[in-house]
C-alpha positions as CSV (number, residue, x, y, z in Angstrom):
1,X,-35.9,-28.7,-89.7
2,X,-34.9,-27.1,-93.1
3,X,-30.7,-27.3,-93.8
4,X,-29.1,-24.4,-92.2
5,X,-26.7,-22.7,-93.9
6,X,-23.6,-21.7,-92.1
7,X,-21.5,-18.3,-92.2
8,X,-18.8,-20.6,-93.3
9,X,-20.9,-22.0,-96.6
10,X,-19.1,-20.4,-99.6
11,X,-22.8,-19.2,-101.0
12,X,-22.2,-16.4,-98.0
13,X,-18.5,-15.1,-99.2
14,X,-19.9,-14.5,-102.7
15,X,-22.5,-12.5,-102.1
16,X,-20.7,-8.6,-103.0
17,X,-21.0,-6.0,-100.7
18,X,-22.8,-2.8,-101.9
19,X,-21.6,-0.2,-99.1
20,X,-24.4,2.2,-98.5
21,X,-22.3,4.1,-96.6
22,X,-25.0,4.8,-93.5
23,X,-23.5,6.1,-90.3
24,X,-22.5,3.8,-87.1
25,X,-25.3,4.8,-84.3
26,X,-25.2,4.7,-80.5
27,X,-28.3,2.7,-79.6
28,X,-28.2,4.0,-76.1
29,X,-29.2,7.6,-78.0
30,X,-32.7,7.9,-77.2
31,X,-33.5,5.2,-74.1
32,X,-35.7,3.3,-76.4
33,X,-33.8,0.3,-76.2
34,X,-33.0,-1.6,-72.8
35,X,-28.9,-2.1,-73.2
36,X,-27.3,-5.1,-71.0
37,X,-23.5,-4.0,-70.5
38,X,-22.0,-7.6,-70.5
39,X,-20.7,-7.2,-73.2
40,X,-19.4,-3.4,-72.7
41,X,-15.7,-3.3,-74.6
42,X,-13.5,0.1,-73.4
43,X,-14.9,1.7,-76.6
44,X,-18.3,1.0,-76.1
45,X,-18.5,-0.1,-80.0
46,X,-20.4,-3.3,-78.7
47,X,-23.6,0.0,-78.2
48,X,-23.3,1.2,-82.0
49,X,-25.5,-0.7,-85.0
50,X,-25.8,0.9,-88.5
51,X,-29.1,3.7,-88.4
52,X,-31.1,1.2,-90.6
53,X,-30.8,-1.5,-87.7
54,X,-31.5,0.6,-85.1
55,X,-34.7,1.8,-87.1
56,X,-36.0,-2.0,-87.2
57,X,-35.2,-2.8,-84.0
58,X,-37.9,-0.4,-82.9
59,X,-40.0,-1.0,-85.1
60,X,-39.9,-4.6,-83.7
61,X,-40.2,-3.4,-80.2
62,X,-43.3,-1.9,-81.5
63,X,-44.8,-4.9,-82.2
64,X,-43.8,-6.4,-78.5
65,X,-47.4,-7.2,-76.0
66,X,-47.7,-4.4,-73.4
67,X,-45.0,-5.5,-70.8
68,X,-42.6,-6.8,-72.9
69,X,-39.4,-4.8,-74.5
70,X,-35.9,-5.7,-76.5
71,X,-33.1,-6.4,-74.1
72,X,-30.2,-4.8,-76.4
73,X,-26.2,-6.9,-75.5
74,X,-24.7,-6.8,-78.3
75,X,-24.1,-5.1,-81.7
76,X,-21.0,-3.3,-83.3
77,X,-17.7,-5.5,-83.0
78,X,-15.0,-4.2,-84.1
79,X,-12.7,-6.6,-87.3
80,X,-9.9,-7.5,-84.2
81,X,-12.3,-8.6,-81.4
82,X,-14.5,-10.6,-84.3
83,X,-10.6,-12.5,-85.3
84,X,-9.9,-12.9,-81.8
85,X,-13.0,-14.9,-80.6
86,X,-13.1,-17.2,-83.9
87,X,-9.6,-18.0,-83.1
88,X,-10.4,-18.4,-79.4
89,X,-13.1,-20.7,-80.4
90,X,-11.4,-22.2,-83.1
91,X,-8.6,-23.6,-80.9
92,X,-10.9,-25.1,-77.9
93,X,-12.5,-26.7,-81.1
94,X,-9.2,-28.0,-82.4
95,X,-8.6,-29.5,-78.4
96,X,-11.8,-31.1,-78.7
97,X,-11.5,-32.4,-81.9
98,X,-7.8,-33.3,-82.3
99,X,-9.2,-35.9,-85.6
100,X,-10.8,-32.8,-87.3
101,X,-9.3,-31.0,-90.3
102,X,-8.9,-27.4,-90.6
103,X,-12.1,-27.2,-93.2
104,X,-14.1,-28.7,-90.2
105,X,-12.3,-26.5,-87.7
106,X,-13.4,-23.0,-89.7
107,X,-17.2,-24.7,-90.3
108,X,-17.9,-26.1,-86.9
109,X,-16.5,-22.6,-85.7
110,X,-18.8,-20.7,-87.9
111,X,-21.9,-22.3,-86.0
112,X,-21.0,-20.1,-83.3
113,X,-18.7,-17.2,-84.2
114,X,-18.8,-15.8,-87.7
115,X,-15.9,-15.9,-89.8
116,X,-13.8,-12.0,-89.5
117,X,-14.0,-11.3,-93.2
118,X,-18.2,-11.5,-93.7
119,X,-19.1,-11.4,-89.7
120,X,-22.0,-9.1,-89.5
121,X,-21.3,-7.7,-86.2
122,X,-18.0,-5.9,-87.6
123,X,-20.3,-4.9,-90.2
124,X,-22.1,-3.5,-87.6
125,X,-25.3,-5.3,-88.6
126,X,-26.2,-7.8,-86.5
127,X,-27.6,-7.2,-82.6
128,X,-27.0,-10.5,-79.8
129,X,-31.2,-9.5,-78.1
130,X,-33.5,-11.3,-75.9
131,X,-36.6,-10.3,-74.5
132,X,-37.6,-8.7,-71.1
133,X,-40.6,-8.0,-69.1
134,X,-40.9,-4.1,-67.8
135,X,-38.8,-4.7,-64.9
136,X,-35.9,-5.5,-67.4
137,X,-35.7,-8.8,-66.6
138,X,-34.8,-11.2,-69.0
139,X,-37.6,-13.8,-69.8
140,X,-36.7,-17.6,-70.5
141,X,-35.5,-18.2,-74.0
142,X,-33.9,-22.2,-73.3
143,X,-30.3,-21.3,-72.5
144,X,-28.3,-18.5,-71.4
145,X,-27.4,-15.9,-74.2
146,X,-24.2,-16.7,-76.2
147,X,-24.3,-20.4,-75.1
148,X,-22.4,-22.7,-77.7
149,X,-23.2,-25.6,-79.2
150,X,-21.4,-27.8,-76.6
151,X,-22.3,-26.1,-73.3
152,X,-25.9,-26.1,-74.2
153,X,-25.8,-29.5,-76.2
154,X,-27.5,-27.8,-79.3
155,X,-30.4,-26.0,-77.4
156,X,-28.7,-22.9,-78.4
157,X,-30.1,-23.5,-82.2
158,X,-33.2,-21.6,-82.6
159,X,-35.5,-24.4,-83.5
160,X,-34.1,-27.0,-81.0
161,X,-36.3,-29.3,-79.8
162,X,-35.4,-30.1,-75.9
163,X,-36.2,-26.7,-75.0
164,X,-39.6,-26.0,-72.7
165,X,-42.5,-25.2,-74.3
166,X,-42.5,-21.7,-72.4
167,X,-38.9,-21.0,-74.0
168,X,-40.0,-21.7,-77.4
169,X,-43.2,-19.6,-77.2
170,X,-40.9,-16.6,-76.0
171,X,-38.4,-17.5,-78.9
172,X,-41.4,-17.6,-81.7
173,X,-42.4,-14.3,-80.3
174,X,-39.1,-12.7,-80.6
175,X,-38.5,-14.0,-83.9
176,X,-41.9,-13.0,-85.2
177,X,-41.2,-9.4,-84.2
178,X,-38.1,-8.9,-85.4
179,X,-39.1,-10.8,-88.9
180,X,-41.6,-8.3,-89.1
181,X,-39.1,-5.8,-89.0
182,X,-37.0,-7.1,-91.9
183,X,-34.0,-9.1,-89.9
184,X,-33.0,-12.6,-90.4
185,X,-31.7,-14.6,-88.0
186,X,-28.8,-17.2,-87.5
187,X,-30.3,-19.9,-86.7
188,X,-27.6,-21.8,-84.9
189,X,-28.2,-18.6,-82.5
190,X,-31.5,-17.8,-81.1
191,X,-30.2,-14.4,-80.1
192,X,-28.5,-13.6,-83.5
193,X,-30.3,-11.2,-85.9
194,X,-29.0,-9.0,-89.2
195,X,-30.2,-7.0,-91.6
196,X,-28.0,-5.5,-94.8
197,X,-25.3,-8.0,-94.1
198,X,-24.3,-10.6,-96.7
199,X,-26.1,-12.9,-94.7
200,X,-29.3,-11.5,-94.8
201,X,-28.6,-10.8,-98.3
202,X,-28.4,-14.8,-98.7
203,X,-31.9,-15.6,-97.4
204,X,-33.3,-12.6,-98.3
205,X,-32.7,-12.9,-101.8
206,X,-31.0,-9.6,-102.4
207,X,-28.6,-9.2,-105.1
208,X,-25.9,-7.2,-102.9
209,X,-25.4,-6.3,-98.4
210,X,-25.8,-3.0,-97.8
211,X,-23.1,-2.9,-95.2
212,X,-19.8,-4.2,-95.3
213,X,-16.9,-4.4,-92.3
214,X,-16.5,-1.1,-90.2
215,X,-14.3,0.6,-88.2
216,X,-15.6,2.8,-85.8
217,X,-14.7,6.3,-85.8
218,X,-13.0,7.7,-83.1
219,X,-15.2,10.6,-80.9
220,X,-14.7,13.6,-82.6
């Protein structure tokens, strides 16, 4: 398995932001997208991704086998609720891991929670998807969506090994498609996948993101 660069890895910060300005999107528009409300917030940001996003995402779904579609449970977070679940999951780190310093707090953290100032969500660039068969139920991936590190004992990285060989055939097909489509995923997160954030910028090779933090505007 190739080093994985974290959110928290320094290389991430310095990439510059390059705002392109593109518009905040309801996904739930057009019903071409299945959307799980799990994660509904009383704005409904978590259904908003920048246009370009949206654009790849069915472009992806495109490329799906007859049967199968994009099950949509994540994407806008707003700067507050990003800060609030790092800290949340910073602190049951620091209870864990009374011996740990606060550099291997904010890193560990990162593995499962980006960091508020570069998190791609509040960017509104990165979408939390699985996959679904045309009932809309979700297919086996090895663990349960948003499943950290210690819960699923590491199975929730996208190449982990202890994971059935069904899971990882759905997993390659989900990144495949969406690869195709120009995202890059975080691959301590098999259900976390960006485009035009600094991340993506990172592996991409891109000089500059496209999109930077967000707030979303209030309805008109």
């Amino acid at each position: 398995m190739s080093e994985i660069v974290l959110m928290s890895d320094p290389k991430v910060a310095a990439i510059p932001v390059a705002e392109c300005g593109e518009r905040l999107v309801d996904v739930r528009r057009d019903g071409s997208l299945l959307v799980d409300a799990r994660k509904q917030d009383p704005a409904d940001a978590f259904a908003y991704l920048r246009e370009g996003v949206l654009e790849r995402l069915k472009k992806a779904q495109e490329l799906l086998p007859r049967g199968l579609r994009l099950l949509f449970v994540e994407g806008y977070r707003p700067p507050s609720l990003q800060l609030a679940y790092f800290e949340e999951y910073a602190g049951r780190l620091r209870t864990i891991h009374a011996d740990w310093s606060a550099e291997q707090i904010h890193s560990a953290a990162s593995r499962y929670v980006s960091p508020p100032g570069i998190a791609p969500h509040s960017a509104g660039a990165a979408v939390d998807l699985t996959l679904a068969d045309a009932a809309g139920s979700e297919l086996d991936l090895g663990t349960r969506m948003n499943a950290d590190p210690e819960e699923s004992e590491g199975a929730c990285y996208t190449h982990a090994a202890d994971i059935s060989t069904e899971a990882r055939a759905h997993r390659k097909l989900l990144g495949d498609v969406l690869t195709a489509a120009g995202l890059v995923n975080y691959p301590t997160e098999w259900w976390h996948w960006s485009f035009g954030d600094r991340y993506w910028a990172l592996i991409s090779g891109e000089a500059a993101a496209l999109y930077g933090p967000k707030e979303l505007a209030a309805p008109a």
